[in-house]
C-alpha positions in Angstrom: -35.9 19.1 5.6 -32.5 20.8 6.8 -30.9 18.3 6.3 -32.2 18.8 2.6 -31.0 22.3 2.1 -27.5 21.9 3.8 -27.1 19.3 0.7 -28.7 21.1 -1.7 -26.1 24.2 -1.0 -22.6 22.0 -0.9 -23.7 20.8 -4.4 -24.3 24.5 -5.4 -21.0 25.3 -4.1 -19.6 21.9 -5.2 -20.9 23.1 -9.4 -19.8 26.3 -8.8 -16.0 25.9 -7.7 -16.2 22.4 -10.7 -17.3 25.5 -13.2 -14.6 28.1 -11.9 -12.0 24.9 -12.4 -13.1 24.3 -15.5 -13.1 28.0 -17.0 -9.8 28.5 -15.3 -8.6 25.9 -17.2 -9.7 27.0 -21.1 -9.8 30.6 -20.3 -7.5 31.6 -18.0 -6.3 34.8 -19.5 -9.8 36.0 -20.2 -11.7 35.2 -16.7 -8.1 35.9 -15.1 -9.1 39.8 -14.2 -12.5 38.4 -13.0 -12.1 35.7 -11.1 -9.0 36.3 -9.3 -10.3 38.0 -6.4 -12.4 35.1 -5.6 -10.2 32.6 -6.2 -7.8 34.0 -3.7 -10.0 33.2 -0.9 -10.0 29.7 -1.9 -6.5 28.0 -1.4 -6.4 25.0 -3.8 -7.5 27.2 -6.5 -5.1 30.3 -5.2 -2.5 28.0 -5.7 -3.8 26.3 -9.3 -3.8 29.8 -10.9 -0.2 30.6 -9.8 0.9 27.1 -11.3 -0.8 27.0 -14.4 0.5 28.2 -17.2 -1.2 30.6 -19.1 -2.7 29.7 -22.7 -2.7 31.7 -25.5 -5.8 33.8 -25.6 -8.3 32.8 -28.8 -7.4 35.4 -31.7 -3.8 36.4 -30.6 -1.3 35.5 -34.0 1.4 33.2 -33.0 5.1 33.3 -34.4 4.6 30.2 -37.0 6.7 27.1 -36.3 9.3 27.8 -39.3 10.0 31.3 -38.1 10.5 30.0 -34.7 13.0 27.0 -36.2 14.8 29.9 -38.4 15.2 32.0 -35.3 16.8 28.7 -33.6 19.4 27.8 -36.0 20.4 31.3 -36.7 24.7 31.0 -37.1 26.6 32.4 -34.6 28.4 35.6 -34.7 32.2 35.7 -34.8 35.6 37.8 -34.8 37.8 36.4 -37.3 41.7 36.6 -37.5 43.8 36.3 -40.7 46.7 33.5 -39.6 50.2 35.4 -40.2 53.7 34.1 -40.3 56.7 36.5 -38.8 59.8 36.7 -37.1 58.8 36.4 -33.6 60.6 37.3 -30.7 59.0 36.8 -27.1 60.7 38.7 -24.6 60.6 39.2 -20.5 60.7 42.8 -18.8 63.9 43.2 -16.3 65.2 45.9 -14.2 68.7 46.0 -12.3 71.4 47.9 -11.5 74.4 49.3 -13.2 77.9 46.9 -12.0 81.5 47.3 -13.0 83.3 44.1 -14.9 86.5 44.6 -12.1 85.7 45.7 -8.1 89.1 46.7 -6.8 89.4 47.9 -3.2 92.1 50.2 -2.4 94.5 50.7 0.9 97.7 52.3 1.7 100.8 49.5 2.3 102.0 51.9 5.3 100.2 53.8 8.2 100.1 57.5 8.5 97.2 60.3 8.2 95.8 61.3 4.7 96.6 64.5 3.6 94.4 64.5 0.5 92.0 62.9 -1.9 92.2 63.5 -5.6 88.9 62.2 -6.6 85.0 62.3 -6.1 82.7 59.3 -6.4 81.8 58.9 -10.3 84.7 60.2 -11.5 86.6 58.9 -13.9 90.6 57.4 -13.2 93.1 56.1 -15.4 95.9 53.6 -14.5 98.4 55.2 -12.7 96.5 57.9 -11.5 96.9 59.4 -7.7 93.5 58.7 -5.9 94.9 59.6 -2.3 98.3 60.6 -0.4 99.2 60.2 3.2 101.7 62.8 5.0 104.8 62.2 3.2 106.9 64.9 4.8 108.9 62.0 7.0 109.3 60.1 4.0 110.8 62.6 1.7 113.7 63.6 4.4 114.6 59.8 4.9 115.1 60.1 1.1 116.8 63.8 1.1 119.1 62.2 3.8 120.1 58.8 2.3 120.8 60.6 -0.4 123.0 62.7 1.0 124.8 59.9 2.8 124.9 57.9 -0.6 126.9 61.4 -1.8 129.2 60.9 0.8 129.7 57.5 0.4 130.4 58.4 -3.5 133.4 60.6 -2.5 134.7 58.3 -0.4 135.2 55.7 -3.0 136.6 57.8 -5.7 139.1 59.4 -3.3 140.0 55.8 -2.3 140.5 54.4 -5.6 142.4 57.5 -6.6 144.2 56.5 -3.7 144.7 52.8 -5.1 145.9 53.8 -8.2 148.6 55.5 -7.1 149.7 53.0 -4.6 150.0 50.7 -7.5 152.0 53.0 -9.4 154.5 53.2 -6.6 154.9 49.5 -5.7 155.6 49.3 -9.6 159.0 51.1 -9.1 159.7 49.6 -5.5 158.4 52.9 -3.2 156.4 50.8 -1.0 155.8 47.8 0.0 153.1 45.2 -1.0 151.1 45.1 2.7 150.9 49.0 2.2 149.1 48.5 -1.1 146.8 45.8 0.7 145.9 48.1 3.2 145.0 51.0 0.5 143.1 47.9 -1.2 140.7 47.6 2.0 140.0 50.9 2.4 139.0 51.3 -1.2 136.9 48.0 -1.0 135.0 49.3 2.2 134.5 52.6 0.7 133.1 50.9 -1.9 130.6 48.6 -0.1 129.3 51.6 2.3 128.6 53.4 -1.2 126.4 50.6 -2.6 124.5 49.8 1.4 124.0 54.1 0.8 122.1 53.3 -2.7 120.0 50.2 -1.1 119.2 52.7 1.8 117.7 55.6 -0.8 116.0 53.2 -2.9 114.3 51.8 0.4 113.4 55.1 1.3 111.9 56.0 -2.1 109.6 53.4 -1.9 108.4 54.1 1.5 107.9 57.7 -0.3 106.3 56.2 -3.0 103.8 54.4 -0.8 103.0 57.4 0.4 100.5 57.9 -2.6 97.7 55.6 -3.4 98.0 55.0 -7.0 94.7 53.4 -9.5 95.8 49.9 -10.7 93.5 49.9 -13.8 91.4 52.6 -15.4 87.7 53.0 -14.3 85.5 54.7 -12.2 85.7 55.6 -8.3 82.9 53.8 -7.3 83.2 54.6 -3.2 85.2 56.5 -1.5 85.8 55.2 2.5 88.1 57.9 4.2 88.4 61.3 4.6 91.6 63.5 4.3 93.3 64.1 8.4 92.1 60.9 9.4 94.8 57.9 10.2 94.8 55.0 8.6 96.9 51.5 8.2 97.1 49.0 5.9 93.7 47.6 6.9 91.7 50.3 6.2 90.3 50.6 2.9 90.3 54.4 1.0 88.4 54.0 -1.8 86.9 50.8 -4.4 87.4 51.1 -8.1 85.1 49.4 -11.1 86.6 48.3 -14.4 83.9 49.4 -16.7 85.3 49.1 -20.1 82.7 46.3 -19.3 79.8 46.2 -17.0 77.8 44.3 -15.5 73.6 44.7 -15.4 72.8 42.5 -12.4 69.2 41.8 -11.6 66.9 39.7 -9.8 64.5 36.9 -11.6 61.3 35.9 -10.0 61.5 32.1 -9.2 58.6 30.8 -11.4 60.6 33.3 -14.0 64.1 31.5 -13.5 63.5 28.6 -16.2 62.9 30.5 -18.9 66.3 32.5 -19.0 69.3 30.6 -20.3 73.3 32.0 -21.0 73.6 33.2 -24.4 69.9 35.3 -24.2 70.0 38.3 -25.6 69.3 41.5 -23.0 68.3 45.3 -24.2 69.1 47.8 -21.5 67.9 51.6 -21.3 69.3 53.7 -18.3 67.9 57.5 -17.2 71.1 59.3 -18.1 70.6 58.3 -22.2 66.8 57.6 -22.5 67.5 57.9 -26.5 70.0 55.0 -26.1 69.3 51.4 -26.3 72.5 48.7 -24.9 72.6 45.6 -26.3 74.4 42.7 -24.2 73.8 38.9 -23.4 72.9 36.6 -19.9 76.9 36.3 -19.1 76.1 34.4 -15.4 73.1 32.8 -13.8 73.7 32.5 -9.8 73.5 28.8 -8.7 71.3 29.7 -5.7 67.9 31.6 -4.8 67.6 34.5 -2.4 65.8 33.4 0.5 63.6 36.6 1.2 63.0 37.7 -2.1 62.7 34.9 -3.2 64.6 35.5 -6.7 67.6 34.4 -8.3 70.8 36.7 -9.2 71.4 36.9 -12.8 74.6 39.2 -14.6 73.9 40.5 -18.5 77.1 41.6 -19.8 77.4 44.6 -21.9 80.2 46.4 -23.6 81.0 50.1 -22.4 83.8 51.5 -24.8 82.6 54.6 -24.4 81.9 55.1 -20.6 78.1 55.8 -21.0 77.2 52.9 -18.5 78.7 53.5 -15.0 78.2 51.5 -11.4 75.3 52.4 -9.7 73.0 53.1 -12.6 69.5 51.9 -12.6 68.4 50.3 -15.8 65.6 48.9 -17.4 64.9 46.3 -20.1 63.7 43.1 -21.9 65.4 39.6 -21.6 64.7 37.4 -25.3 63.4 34.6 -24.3 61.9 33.0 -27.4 63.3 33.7 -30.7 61.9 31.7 -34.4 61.9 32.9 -37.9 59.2 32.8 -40.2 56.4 31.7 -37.0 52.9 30.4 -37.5 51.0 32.8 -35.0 47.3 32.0 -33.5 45.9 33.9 -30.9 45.4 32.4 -27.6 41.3 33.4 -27.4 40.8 31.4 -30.7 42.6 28.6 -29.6 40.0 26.0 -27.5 41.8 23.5 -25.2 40.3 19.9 -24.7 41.5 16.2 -23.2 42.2 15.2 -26.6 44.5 18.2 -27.7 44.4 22.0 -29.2 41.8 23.2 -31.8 41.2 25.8 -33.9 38.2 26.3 -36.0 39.1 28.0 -39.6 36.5 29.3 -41.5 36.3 28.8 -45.5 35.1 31.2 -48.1 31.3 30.1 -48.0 31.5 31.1 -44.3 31.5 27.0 -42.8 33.5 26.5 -40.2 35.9 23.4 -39.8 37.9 21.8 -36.6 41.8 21.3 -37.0 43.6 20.0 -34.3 47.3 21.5 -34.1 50.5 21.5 -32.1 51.7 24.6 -30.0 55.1 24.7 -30.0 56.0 27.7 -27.9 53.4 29.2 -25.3 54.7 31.4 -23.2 53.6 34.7 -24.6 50.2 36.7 -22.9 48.3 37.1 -26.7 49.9 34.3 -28.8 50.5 30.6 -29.2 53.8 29.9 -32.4 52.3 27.0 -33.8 54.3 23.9 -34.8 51.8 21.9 -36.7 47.5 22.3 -38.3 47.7 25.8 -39.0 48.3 27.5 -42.4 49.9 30.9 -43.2 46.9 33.4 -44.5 44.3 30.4 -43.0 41.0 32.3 -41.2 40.2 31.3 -38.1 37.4 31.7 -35.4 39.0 34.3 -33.0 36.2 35.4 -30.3 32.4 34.4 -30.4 30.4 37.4 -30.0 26.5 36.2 -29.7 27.5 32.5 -27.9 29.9 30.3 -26.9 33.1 28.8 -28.3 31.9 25.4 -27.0 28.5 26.0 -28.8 30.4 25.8 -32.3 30.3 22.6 -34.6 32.6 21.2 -37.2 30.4 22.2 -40.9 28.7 25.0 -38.7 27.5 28.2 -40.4 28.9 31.3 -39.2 28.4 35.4 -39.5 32.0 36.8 -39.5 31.6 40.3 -38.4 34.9 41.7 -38.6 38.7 39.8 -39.7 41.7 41.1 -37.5 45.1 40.6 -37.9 48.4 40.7 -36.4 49.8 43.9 -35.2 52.9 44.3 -33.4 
């Protein structure tokens, strides 16, 4: 008979869990609440009611089907951008420093100790100008007393050919003899020779005066100055360095991934500190045939013209190099522009709000916001720019679409 019972209960138990199963299964969300805390203490069914999904509950309204579908195919939301066609000019930001056309450095031809410098770095000097003179009291007696001796000399020669003259006069009428007159000849003829080695002897020592003062050789700007008035110098020692500047130099360095895009001829705009007002217009004059091994950037000289002095050596500047220049451009901007393995696309957008794929040719892409297109686009065409509520890869040639706002170009 207990054998009975102990059957009799696992059947129980058996149509009991069967109905729980079964309940679970048609009205989950209803006997959720209820049956939960039981069920938890039962694994297989713990683990049904954490798999199963819930069904709607009898008497909740459900979204119909066509609302659902409408919701679906709802057209994405985009930023437009009105296609424009200008002059464009790309350009590359450069800094560098101020360098004169001409570097000449300067040395006395002749030893001695400087007595005085006439100039301050930055300052201004015109050919011919006195930058620096040595001593010069040695010099100028040498040239007091060659010219005294060249005096002397002088005398001697006029007295001698007074002499001559009258010697002549006298061997004319028979006085004297002819060997006398020779002899008056010689003296007058050495007389005359020590007069003309007395004139070599003064100029000489006029020049050694003269190199006496360090003179400017063109007109510019003291860039350095090297020495110091008392000290000695020789020939070897240089004073002072000058810089032609009725053209300078801007010399700069350009990053190497940077070097391809600059070419001779570019155009360069320069501002400096000292005339903040002022823009300098000049031109890539030199590109330097090797890259600096630490900084890793290649030397490159603009050329400017400086007829009024503003620009000297030593200045810092600051501008743009052109590096793309094209009249009349076709402009798209590089967010509206999608890139695939079969080319560039752009999708422009018609008056009924449809978009349509083009595929077109970028001619010139080295700018941050822009591509200048060569080819697919059209001046005043609308284009997708951004999509706001999806992705660019989500939209379809003949697509619908909301434009929420249409930009265009700005400078």
């Amino acid at each position: 008979m207990r054998w009975i019972k102990k059957i009799i209960r696992i059947l129980v138990v058996f149509l009991f869990v069967a109905s729980l199963v079964w309940a679970g299964i048609h009205y989950r969300s209803a006997l959720k609440k209820i049956i939960t805390p039981v069920a938890s203490k039962i694994p297989f069914i713990k683990k049904y009611f954490a798999s199963t999904p819930t069904p709607p509950v009898e008497g909740e309204q459900q979204p119909p089907k066509e609302e659902q579908k409408k919701e679906e195919a709802k057209p994405l939301e985009v930023k437009a951008f009105k296609v424009p066609q200008i002059n464009f000019t790309d350009t590359m930001p450069i800094i560098g420093t101020i360098r004169g056309i001409k570097k000449v450095n300067l040395r006395f031809e002749i030893n001695g100790t400087i007595a005085s410098i006439n100039f301050r770095e930055g300052d201004l000097v015109e050919e011919g100008d006195i930058i620096a003179e040595i001593d010069h009291e040695d010099a100028q007696l040498k040239v007091k007393f060659r010219e005294a001796k060249l005096e002397a000399a002088k005398t001697r020669t006029l007295a001698n050919k007074s002499k001559l003259e009258q010697h002549q006069k006298l061997l004319e009428v028979g006085a004297i003899i002819k060997s006398k007159l020779d002899e008056v000849q010689y003296e007058y003829e050495n007389a005359d020779s020590e007069m003309k080695a007395a004139q070599i002897e003064l100029d000489s020592a006029k020049l050694e005066l003269e190199k006496t003062y360090l003179k400017s050789p063109i007109s510019g700007v003291l860039e350095s100055k090297d020495a110091e008035p008392g000290e000695f110098v020789t020939s070897s020692i240089q004073i002072a360095s000058l810089g032609e500047i009725k053209d300078v130099f801007l010399e700069m360095g350009i990053i190497e991934k940077d070097v391809l895009k600059v070419a001779l001829g570019n155009k360069v705009t320069l501002k400096v500190d000292t005339y903040p007002e002022e823009e300098f217009t000049g031109e890539v004059d030199n590109i330097f045939p090797t890259i600096e091994g630490k900084s890793r950037t290649l030397t490159v000289r603009a050329k400017f013209a400086n007829p009024e002095n503003k620009l000297l050596p030593g200045m810092f500047g600051r501008g743009t190099i052109t590096i793309y220049e094209k009249e009349n451009a076709v402009l798209a901007p590089i967010m509206g522009v999608d890139k695939t393995e079969e080319g560039s696309r752009v999708f422009v957008i018609d008056k009924d709000s449809v978009i349509h794929q083009k595929a077109i040719e970028i001619e010139y892409a080295g700018n941050t916001d822009y591509y200048v297109i060569g080819s697919g686009l059209e001046v005043d065409e609308i284009m997708v720019n951004e999509v706001v509520s999806g992705q660019f890869s989500q939209l379809k040639d003949g697509d619908k679409v909301i434009v929420l706002e249409t930009e265009e170009y700005t400078m």
